[in-house]
C-alpha positions as CSV (number, residue, x, y, z in Angstrom):
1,X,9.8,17.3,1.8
2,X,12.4,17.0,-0.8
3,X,14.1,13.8,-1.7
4,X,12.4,12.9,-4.9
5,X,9.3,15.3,-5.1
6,X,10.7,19.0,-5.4
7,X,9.2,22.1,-4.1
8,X,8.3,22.7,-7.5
9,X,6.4,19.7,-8.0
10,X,4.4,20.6,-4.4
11,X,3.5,23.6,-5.6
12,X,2.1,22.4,-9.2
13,X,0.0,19.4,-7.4
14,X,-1.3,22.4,-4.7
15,X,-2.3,24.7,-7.7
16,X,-4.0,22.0,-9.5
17,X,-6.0,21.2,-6.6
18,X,-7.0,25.2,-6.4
19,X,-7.9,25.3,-9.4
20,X,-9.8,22.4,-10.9
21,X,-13.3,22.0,-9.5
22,X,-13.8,18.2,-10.7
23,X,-11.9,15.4,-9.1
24,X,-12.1,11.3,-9.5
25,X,-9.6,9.5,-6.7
26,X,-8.0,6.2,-7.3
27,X,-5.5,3.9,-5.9
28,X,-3.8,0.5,-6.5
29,X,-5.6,-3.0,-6.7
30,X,-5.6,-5.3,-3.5
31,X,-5.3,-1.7,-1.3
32,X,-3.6,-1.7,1.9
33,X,-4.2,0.7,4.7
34,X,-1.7,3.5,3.2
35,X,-3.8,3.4,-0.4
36,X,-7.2,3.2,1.5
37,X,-6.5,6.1,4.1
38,X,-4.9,8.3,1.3
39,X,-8.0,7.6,-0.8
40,X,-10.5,8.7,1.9
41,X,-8.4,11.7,3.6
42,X,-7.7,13.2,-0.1
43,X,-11.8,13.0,-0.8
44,X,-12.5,14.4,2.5
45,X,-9.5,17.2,2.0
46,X,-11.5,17.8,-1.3
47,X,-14.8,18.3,-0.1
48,X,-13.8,20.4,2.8
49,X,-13.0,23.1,0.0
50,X,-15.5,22.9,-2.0
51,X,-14.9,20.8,-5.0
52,X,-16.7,18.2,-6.5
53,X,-14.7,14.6,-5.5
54,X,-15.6,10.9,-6.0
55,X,-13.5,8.1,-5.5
56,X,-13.2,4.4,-7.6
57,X,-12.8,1.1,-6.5
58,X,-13.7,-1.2,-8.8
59,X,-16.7,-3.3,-7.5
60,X,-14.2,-6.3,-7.6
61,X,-12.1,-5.3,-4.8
62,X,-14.5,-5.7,-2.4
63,X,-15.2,-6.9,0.5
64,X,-12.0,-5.5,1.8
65,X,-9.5,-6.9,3.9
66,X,-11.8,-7.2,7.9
67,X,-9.3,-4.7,9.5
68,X,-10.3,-1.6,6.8
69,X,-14.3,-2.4,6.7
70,X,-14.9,0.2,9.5
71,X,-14.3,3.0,6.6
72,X,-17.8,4.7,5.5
73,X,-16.5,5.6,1.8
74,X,-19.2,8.2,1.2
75,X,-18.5,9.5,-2.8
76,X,-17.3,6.1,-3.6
77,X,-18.4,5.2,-7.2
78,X,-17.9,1.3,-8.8
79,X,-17.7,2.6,-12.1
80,X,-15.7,5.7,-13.4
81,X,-18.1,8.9,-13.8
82,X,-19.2,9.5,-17.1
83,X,-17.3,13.0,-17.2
84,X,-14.2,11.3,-16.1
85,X,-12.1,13.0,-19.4
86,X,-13.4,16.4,-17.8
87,X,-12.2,15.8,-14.5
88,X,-8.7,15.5,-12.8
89,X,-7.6,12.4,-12.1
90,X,-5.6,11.8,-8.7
91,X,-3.9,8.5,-8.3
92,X,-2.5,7.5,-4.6
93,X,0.0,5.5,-3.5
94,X,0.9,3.8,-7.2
95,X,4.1,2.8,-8.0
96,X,2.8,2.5,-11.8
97,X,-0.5,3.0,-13.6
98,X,-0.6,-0.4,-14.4
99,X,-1.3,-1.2,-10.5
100,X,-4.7,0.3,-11.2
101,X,-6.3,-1.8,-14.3
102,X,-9.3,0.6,-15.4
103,X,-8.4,1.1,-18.9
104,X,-10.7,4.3,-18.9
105,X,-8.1,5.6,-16.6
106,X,-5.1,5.9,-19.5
107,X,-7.2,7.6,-21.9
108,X,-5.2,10.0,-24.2
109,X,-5.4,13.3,-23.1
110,X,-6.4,12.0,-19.6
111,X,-5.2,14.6,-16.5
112,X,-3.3,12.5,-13.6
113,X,-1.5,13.7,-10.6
114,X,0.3,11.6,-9.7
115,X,1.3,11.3,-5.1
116,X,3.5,8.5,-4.2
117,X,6.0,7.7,-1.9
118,X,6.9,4.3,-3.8
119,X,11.1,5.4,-4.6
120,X,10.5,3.2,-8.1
121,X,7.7,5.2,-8.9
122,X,7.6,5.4,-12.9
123,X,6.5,8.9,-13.0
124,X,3.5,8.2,-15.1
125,X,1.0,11.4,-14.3
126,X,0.3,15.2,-16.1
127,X,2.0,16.5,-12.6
128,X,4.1,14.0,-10.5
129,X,4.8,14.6,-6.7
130,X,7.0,11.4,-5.6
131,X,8.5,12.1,-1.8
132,X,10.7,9.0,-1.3
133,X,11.5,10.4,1.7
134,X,7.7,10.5,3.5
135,X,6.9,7.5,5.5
136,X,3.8,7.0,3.3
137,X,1.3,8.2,0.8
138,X,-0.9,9.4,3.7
139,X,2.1,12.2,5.1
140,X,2.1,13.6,1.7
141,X,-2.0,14.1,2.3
142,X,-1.7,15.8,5.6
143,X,1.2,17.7,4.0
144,X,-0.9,18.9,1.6
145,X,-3.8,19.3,3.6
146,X,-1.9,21.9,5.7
147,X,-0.5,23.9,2.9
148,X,-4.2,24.4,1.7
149,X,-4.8,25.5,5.2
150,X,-8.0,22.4,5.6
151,X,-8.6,21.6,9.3
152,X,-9.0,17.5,9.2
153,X,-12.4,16.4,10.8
154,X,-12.6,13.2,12.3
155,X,-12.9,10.8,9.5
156,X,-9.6,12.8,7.6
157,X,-7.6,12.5,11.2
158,X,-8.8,9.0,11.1
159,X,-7.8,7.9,7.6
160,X,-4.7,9.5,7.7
161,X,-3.3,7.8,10.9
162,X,-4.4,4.3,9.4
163,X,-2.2,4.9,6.6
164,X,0.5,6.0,8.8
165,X,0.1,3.5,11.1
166,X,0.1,0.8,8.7
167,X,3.0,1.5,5.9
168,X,5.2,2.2,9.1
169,X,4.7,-1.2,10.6
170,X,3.0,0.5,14.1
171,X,6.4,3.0,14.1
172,X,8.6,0.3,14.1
173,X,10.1,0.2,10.6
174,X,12.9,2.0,9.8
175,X,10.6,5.0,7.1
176,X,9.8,5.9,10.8
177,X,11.6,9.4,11.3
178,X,10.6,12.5,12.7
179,X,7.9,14.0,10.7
180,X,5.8,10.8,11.3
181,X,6.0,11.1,14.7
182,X,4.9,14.7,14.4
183,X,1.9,13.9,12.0
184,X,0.8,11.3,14.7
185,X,1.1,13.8,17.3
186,X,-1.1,16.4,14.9
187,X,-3.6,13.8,14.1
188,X,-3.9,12.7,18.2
189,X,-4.9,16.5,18.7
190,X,-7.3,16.4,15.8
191,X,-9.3,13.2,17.7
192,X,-7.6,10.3,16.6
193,X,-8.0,7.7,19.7
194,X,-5.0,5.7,19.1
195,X,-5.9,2.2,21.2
196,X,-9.5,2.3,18.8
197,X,-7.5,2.7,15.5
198,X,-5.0,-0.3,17.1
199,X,-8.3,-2.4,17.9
200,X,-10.0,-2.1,14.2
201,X,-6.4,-2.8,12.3
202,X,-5.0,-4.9,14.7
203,X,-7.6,-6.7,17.6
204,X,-10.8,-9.1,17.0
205,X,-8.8,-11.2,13.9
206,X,-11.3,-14.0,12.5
207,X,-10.1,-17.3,13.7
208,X,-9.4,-18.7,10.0
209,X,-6.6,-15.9,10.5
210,X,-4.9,-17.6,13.3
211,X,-5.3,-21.0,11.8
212,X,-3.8,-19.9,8.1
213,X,-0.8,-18.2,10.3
214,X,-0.1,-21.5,12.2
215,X,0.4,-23.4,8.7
216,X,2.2,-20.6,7.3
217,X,4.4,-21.3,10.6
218,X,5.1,-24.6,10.3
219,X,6.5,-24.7,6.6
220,X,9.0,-22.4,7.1
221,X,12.2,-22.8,6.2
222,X,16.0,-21.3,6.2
223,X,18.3,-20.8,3.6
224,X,21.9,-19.9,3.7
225,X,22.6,-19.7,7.1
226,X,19.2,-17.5,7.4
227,X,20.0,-14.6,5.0
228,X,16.5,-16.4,3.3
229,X,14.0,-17.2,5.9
230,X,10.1,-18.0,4.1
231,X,7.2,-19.7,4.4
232,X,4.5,-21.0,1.6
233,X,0.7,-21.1,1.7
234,X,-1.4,-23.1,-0.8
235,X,-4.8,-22.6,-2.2
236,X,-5.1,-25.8,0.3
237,X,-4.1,-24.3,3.2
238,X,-7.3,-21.5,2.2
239,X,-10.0,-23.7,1.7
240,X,-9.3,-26.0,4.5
241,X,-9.2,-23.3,6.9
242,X,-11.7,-21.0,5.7
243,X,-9.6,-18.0,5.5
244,X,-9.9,-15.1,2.8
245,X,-7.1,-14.5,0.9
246,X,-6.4,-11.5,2.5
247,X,-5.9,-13.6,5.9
248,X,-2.0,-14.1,5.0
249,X,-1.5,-10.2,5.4
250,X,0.9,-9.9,8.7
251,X,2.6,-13.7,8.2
252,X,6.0,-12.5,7.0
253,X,6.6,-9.9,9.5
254,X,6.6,-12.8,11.7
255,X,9.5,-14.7,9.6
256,X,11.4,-11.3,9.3
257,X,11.9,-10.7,13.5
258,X,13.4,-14.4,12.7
259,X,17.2,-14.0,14.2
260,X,19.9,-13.8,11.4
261,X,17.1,-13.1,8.6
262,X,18.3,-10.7,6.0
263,X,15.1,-11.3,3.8
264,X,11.5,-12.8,5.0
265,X,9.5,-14.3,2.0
266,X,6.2,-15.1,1.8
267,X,4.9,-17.4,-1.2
268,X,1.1,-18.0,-1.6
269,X,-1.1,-18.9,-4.3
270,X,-3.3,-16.7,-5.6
271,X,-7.1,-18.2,-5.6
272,X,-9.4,-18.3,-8.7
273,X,-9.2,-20.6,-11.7
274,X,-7.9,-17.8,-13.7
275,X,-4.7,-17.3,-11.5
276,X,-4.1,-21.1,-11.1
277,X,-0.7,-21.9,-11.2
278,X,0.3,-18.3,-10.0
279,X,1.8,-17.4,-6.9
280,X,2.1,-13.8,-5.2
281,X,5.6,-13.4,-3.4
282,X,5.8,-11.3,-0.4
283,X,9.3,-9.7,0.2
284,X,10.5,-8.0,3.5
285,X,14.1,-7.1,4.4
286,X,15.2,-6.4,8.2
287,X,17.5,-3.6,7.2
288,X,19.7,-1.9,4.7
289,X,21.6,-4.9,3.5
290,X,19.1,-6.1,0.7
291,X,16.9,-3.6,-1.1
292,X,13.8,-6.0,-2.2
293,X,12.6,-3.8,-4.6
294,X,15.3,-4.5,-7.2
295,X,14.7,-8.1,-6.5
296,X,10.7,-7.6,-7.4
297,X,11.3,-5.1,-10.2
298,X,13.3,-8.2,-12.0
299,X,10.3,-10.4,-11.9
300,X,8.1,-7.8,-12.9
301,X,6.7,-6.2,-9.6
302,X,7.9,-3.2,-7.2
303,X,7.7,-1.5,-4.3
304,X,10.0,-0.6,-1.1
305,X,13.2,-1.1,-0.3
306,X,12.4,-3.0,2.8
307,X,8.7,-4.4,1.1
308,X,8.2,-5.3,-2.2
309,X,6.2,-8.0,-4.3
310,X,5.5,-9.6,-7.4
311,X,3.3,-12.6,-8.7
312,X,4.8,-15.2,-10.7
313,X,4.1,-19.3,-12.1
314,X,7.8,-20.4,-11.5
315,X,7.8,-23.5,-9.6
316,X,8.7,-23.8,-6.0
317,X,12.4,-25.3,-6.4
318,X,13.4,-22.5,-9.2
319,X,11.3,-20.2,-7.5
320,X,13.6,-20.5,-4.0
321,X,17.0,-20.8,-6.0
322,X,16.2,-17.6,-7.8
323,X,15.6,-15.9,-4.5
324,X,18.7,-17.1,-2.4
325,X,21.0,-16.2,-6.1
326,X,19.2,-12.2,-6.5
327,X,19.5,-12.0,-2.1
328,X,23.6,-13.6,-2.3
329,X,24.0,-10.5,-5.1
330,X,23.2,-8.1,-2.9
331,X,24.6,-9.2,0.5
């Protein structure tokens, strides 16, 4: 692994992991199945040699998404330790620090390694190991995990897969090369049973799900001959349905396999009467052409080239003119 994160870098993130015997894991807010099986395959990687590992969620981010419930989370903590300044602090799959909002967590003299695979990644830890290159968070684990020579037990070969399974859309999008074939492959031989994994993420969907998909369906639209293709789902759509906010996860990967589409959007409004008025914006591109990240970055958010996001109170009409003008600039 080299792109971004050097061999130096590898080695400095190994020898901290040697050496320090406390450890506190974190990851972004809203996780997805990359942050969540990087969280729980580093803690297990941990404790296989020895140290002393918890993880933080915040109690807010629960319950999680249906799909990821099946996770035990044994070490998991709601509130950072109390000897959090004495202990090293290993953030996964974050783009930023501000995707995590503990402020205990940017304390001055605060020790942060930093793994991501995010290519905007702002560098923000002690030690920074950013592989734009890996297919996601969770193949810099196992990467790691082999170097410190830890055999991954079930729940490890299990986490890791769900990550990798996940941020490569089932092997299908185009951070699919080689080496995440040959981590599947690994993790298969470890235990993993692939059509179980496929069944938890992917199998027995709540039917507020289906019925939240089939409005996001129907108000789609097309924009400039189908570079733009998106859909909208309001806080209507939610209550009258019954779904959890988490339900629209999946809905723009249906607009992106949408003939013609350069860019699939997604705009939904975000539930509480403190985000009223805000929407979160969902960005997918079908290949090299547009790199959504840039697009995101601008309004104040991030992520991939191919899947990025950002939350904003623009309203609908500027909101869709801004998109089709950044998407034009680019094509």
């Amino acid at each position: 692994m080299s792109e971004n994160g050097s061999a130096a870098d590898r080695d400095l993130v190994l020898a901290e992991i040697r050496d320090a015997e406390r450890f506190v894991l974190v990851t972004h807010e809203n996780p997805d199945g990359d942050a969540l099986g990087s969280l729980v395959a580093m803690h297990e990687v941990l404790r296989a040699l020895g140290k002393d590992s918890q993880m933080f969620m915040a109690a807010d981010e629960f319950p999680l998404p249906y799909e990821y419930r099946f996770f035990q989370f044994d070490g998991l903590v709601s509130v950072p330790p109390d000897d959090i300044e004495d202990r090293t602090i290993i953030f996964l799959d974050c783009g930023n620090i501000d995707r995590n909002p503990a402020d205990v967590l940017r304390a001055e003299g605060t020790r942060i390694v930093n793994l991501d695979h995010h290519h905007d990644n702002t560098r923000f830890g002690t030690v920074n190991y950013v592989v734009g290159e890996a297919s996601c968070t969770a193949e810099i684990v196992w990467d790691l995990m082999r170097a410190l020579e830890v055999t991954p037990n079930q729940e490890t070969a299990d986490a890791l897969y769900v990550g990798l399974v996940t941020d490569t859309g089932k092997f299908m999008y185009e951070n699919t090369g080689t080496r995440a074939h040959v981590m599947a492959a690994e993790l298969i031989e470890a235990g993993v049973d692939v059509h179980e994994i496929y069944r938890r993420l992917y199998e027995g969907i709540p039917y507020g799900k289906l019925e939240l998909l089939a409005r996001g369906l129907a108000h789609v639209e097309r924009h400039d001959g189908g570079s733009l293709t998106l859909t909208h789902l309001t806080a209507a759509d939610y209550a009258e349905t019954g779904a959890e906010e988490n339900f629209s996860e999946g809905v723009v990967d249906h607009l992106r396999s949408v003939e013609g589409t350069a860019v699939a959007a997604l705009v939904r409004d975000l539930l509480g009467e403190d985000k009223a008025g805000r929407r979160k914006v969902s960005l997918r591109a079908t290949d090299d052409r547009v790199d959504v990240s840039v697009i995101a970055r601008a309004h104040g958010g991030g992520g991939h080239r191919q899947a990025a996001g950002f939350s904003t109170e623009m309203p609908w009409n500027e909101l869709v003119s801004s998109l089709r003008e950044e998407i034009a600039a680019q094509l």
